[in-house]
C-alpha positions as CSV (number, residue, x, y, z in Angstrom):
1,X,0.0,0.0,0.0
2,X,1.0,3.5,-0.8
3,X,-0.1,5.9,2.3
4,X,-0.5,9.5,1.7
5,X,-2.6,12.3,2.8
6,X,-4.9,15.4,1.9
7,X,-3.0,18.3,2.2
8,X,-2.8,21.8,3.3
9,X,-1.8,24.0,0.3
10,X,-1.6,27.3,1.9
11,X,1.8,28.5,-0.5
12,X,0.6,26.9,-3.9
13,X,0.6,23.1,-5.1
14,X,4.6,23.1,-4.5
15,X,4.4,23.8,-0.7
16,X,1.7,21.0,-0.7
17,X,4.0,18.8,-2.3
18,X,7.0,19.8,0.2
19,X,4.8,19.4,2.9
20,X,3.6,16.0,1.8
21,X,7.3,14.9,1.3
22,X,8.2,16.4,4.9
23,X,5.5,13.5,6.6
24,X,6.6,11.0,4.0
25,X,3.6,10.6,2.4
26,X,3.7,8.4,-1.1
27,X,0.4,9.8,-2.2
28,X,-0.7,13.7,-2.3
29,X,-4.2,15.0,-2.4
30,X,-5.2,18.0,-3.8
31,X,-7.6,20.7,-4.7
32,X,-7.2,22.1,-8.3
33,X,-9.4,25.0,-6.8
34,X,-11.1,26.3,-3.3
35,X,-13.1,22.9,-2.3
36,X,-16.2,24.8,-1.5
37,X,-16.8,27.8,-3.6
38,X,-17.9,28.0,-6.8
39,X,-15.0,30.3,-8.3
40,X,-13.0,27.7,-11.3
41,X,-9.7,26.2,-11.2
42,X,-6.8,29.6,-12.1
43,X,-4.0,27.4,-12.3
44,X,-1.8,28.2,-15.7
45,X,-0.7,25.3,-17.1
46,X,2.8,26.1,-16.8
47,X,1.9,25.8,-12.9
48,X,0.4,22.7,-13.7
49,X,3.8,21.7,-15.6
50,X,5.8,22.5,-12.9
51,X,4.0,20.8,-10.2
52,X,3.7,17.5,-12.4
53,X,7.3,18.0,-12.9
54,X,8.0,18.2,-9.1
55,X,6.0,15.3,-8.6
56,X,8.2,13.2,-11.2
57,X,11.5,14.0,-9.8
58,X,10.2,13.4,-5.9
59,X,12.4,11.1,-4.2
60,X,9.1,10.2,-1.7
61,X,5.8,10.8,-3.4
62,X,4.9,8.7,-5.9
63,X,1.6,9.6,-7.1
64,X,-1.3,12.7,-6.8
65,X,-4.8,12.3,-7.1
66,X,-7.4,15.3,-7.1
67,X,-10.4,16.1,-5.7
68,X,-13.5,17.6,-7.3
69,X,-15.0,20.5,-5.2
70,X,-18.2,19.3,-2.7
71,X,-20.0,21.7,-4.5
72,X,-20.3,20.1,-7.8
73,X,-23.9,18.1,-8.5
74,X,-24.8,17.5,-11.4
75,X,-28.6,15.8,-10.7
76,X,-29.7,19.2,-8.3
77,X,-33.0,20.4,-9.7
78,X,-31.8,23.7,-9.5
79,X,-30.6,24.4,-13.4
80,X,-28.1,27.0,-12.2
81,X,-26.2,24.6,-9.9
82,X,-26.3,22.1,-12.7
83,X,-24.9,24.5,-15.0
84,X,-22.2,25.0,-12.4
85,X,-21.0,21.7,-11.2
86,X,-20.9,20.5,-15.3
87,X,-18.6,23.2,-16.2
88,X,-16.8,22.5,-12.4
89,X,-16.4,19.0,-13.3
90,X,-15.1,19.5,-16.8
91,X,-12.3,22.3,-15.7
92,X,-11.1,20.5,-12.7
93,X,-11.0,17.6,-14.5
94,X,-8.8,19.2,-16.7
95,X,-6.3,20.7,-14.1
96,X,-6.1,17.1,-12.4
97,X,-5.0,15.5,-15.8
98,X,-2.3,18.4,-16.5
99,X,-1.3,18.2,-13.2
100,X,-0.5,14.3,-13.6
101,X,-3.4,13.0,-11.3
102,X,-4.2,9.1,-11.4
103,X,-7.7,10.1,-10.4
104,X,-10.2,12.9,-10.0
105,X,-12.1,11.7,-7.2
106,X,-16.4,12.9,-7.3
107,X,-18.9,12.7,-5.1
108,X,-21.9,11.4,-7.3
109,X,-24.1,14.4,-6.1
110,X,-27.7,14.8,-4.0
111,X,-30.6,13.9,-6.3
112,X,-33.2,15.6,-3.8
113,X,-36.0,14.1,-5.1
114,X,-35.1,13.5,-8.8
115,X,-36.3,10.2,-10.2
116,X,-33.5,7.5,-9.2
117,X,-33.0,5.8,-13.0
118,X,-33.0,9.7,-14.1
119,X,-30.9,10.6,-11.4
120,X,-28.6,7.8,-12.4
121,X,-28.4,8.5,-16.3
122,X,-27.4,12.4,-15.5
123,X,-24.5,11.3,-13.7
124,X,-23.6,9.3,-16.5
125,X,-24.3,11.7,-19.1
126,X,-22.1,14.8,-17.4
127,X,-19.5,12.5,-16.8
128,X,-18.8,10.9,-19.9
129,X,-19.1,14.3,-21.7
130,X,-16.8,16.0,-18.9
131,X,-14.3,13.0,-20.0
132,X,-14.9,13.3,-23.4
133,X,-14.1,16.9,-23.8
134,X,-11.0,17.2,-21.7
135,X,-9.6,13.8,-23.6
136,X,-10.6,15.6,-26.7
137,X,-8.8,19.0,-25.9
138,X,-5.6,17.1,-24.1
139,X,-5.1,14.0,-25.9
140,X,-5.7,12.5,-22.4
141,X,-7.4,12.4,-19.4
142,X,-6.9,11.2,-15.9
143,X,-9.5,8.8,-14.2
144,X,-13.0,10.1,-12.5
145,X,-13.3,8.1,-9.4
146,X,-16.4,8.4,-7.9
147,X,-16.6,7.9,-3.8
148,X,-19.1,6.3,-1.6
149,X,-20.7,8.2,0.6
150,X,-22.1,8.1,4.3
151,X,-25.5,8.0,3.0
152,X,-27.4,11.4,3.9
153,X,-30.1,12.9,2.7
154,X,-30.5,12.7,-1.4
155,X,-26.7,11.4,-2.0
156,X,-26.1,8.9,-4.7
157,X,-23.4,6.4,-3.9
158,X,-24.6,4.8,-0.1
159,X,-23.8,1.4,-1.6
160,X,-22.3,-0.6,-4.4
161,X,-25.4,-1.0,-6.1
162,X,-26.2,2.8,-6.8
163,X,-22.2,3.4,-7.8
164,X,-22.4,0.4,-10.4
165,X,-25.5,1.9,-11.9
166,X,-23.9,5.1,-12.9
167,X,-21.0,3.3,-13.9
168,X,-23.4,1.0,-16.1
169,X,-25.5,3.9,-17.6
170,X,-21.6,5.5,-18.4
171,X,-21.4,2.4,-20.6
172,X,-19.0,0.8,-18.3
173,X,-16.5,3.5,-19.4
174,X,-12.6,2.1,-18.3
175,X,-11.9,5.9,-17.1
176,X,-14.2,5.4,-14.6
177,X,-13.2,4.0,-10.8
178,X,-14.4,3.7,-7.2
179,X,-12.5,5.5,-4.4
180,X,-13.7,3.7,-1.5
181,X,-14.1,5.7,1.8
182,X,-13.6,4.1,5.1
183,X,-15.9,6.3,7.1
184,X,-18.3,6.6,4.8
185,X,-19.1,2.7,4.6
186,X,-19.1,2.9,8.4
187,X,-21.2,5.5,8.5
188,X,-23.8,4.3,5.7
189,X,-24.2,0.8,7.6
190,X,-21.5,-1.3,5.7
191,X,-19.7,-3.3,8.3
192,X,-16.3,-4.0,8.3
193,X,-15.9,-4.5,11.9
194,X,-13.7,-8.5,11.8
195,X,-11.8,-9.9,8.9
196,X,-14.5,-11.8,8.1
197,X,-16.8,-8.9,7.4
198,X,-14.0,-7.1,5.8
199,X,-13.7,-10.2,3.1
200,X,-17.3,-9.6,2.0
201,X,-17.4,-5.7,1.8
202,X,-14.5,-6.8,-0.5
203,X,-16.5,-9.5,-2.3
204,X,-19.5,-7.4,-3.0
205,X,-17.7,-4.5,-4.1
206,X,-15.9,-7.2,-6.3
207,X,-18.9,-8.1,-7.7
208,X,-21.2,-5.5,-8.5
209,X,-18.7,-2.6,-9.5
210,X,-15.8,-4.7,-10.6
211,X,-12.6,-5.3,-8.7
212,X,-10.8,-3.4,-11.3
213,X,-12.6,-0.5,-10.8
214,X,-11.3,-0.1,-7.1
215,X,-8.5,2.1,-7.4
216,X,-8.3,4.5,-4.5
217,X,-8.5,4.4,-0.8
218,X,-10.1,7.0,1.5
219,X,-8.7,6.2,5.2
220,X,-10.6,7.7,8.3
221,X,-12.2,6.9,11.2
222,X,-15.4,8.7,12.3
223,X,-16.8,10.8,14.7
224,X,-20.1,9.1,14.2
225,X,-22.2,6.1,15.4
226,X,-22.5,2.9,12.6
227,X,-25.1,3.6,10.3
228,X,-25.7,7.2,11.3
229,X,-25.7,8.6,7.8
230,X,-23.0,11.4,8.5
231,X,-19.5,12.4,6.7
232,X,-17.5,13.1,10.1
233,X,-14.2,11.7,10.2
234,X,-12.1,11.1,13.2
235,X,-8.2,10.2,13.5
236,X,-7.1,6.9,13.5
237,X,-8.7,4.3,16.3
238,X,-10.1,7.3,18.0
239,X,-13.1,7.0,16.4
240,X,-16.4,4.6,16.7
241,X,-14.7,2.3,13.8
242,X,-11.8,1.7,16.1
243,X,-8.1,-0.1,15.2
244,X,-9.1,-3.2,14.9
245,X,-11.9,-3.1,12.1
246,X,-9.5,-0.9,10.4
247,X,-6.8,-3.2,10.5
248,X,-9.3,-6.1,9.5
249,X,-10.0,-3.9,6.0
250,X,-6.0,-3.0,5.5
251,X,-5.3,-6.6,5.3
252,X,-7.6,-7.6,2.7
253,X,-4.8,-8.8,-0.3
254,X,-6.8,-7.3,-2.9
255,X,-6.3,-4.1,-1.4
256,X,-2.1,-4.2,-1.7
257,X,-1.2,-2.2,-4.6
258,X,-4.0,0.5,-3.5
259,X,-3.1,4.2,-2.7
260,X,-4.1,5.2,0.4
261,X,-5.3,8.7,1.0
262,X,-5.7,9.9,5.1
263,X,-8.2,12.7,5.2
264,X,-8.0,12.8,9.2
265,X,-8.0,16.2,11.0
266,X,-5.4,15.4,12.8
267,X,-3.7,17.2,15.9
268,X,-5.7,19.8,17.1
269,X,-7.7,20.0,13.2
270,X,-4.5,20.5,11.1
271,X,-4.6,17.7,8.9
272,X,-2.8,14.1,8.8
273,X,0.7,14.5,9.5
274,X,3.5,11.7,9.9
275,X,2.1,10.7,13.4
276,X,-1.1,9.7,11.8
277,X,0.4,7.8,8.7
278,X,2.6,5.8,11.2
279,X,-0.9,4.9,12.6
280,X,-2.0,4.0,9.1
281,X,0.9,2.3,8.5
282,X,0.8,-0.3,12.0
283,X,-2.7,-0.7,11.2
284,X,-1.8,-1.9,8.0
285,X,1.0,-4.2,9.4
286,X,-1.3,-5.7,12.4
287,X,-4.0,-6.7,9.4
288,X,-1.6,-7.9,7.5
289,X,-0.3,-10.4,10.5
290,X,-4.0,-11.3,11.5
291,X,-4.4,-12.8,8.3
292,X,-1.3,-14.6,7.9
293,X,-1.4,-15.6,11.6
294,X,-5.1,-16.9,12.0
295,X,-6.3,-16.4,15.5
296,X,-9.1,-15.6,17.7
297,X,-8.8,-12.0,17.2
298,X,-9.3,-12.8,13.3
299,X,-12.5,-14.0,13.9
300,X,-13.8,-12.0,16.8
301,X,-16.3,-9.5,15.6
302,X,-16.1,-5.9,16.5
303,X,-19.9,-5.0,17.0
304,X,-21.0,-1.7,15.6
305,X,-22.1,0.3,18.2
306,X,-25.9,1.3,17.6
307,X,-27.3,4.7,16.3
């Protein structure tokens, strides 16, 4: 597993990078553009250039991924806000690929009422175009990796099921993955809580999206009961997921070669830092060793708590 973090870009995209370097983080995520305002990406694309370039020649980071603004929703009734998050989508989208992104990772959007199947095919629609357009004007494009989410309100993407529809209206388009998000599974009643329960979130997922289509990970603990329905995360095993259920998930051998993105607060709300990716990273070890040393602990359920 590659471990890396979101982080603070206060400075520009460079001083991200540094800082990601400085907690020895693999993987960087980033914001093309203010994460919750509507105002589009102003990066130049020699910026763009010399980030990417940056990136290439680190001697700890191996890879960035992007993420779209929480903004964008393309299935809002509200025509304005469509209008918006398409044009959002497309131009970030085409910052992450000239900044040298694997991924562009989406929240499918709030339907708020919209008809599910037509919920479903707008997604689909603004994404292929959105992909379309930037491959068209680049010559290339980086993945869209849509995340699950914790399941409130109108969101699209609680469960496998609604993330392999859009991907099945999309026409099963290859540039589209899953970035799967620890406390939003939690937090949306998927349980994860022994090894055992860990092996079939990873079968299902498997199953109805594809297992090729898995090519992120989101890790955080939450700040919310099981099922709750809430996007709060919490730093490692201080949460109500806890160490263990973590650990049981890290394990899993089809999740090896994945990046792994912390989007913890951290001490005192300043982000991860390289105290919370050595937590990643013993997690990750004490799954590993559960697995290949079968015990009780490898099949003692962790209980989610109840709502």
């Amino acid at each position: 597993m590659q471990f890396g973090a979101q982080v603070r870009q206060a400075g520009g995209l460079l001083a991200g990078l540094r800082r990601g370097e400085e907690m020895g983080a693999r993987v960087v995520q980033l914001f093309a553009q203010n994460n919750r305002q509507w105002r589009l990406p102003t990066l130049t694309d020699d910026e763009c250039a010399a980030f990417r370039q940056a990136a290439d020649h680190s001697c700890v980071v191996d890879a960035t991924v992007c993420h779209a603004p929480y903004l964008v929703n393309v299935v809002s009734p509200d025509t304005v806000t469509v209008m918006r998050s398409l044009e959002s989508l497309r131009a970030n989208l085409r910052a992450a690929t000239l900044l040298g992104a694997f991924g562009l990772v989406l929240h499918p959007g709030s339907h708020r009422g919209v008809e599910p199947d037509t919920a479903t095919a707008r997604i689909a629609d603004a994404l292929r175009q959105a992909l379309d357009d930037v491959e068209e004007e680049l010559g290339k494009t980086c993945d869209v990796l849509l995340e699950n989410t914790a399941g409130s309100g109108y969101s699209v993407g609680r469960n496998f099921e609604e993330l392999a529809a859009v991907i099945a209206a999309a026409g099963a388009d290859e540039r589209l993955g899953v970035c799967l998000d620890t406390q939003h599974l939690w937090a949306s009643g998927i349980d994860f809580g022994s090894v055992e329960a860990a092996d079939d979130v990873i079968r299902r997922l498997g199953q109805q999206v594809g297992p090729q289509r898995l090519r992120c990970l989101h890790l955080n603990d939450s700040k919310v009961a099981f099922g709750a329905g809430s996007d709060r995360h919490e730093n490692l095993g201080a949460g109500t997921i806890g160490g263990d259920a973590l650990a049981a998930l890290l394990g899993h051998p089809a999740l090896q070669a994945l990046p792994v993105v912390l989007e913890v607060p951290g001490i005192e709300g300043h982000g991860p830092q390289a105290a919370d990716l050595a937590v990643a990273r013993r997690l990750h070890a004490e799954g590993l060793a559960a697995r290949h040393a079968p015990s009780e602990a490898q099949t003692t359920r962790r209980r989610p708590a109840a709502r």
